[in-house]
N, C-alpha and C positions, 0 to 999 in steps of 0.2 A: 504494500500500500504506500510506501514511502514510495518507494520509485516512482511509481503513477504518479503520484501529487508532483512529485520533483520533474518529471518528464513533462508535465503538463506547462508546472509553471516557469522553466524555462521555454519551452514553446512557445507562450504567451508572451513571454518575454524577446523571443529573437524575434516571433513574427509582426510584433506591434513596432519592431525599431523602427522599421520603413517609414513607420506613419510619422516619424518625426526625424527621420533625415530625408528633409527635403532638400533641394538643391540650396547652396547659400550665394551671397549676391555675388561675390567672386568667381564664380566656379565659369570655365569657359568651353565649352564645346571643341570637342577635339577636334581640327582642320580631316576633312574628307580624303583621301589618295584617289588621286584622278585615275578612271578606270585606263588601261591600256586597249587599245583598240585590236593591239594583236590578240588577247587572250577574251575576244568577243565574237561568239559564231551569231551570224545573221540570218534566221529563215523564213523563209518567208511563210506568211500565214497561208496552212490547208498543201504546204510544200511535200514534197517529195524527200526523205533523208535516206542512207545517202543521194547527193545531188545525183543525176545521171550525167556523165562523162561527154 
């Protein structure tokens, strides 16, 4: 019965953290990496794969 009580109320406890780490006014969104166009296949919608030759 301890464990359960102790399992729970950590639980309640990791799960609630979120609710109060909200972003802070600092915090800056990490820059995007621009995709490479080589490592991009383009198909065309209702296409054929493999293309035919």
């Amino acid at each position: 019965m301890k464990t359960l009580t102790t399992s729970m109320l950590l639980s309640v406890i990791f799960l609630s953290a979120g609710a109060f780490a909200g972003p802070g006014p600092k915090m800056q969104p990490a820059p995007a990496a621009p995709a490479a166009s080589l490592n991009v296949t383009v198909i065309a919608k209702n296409g054929v794969w493999p293309p035919a030759a």
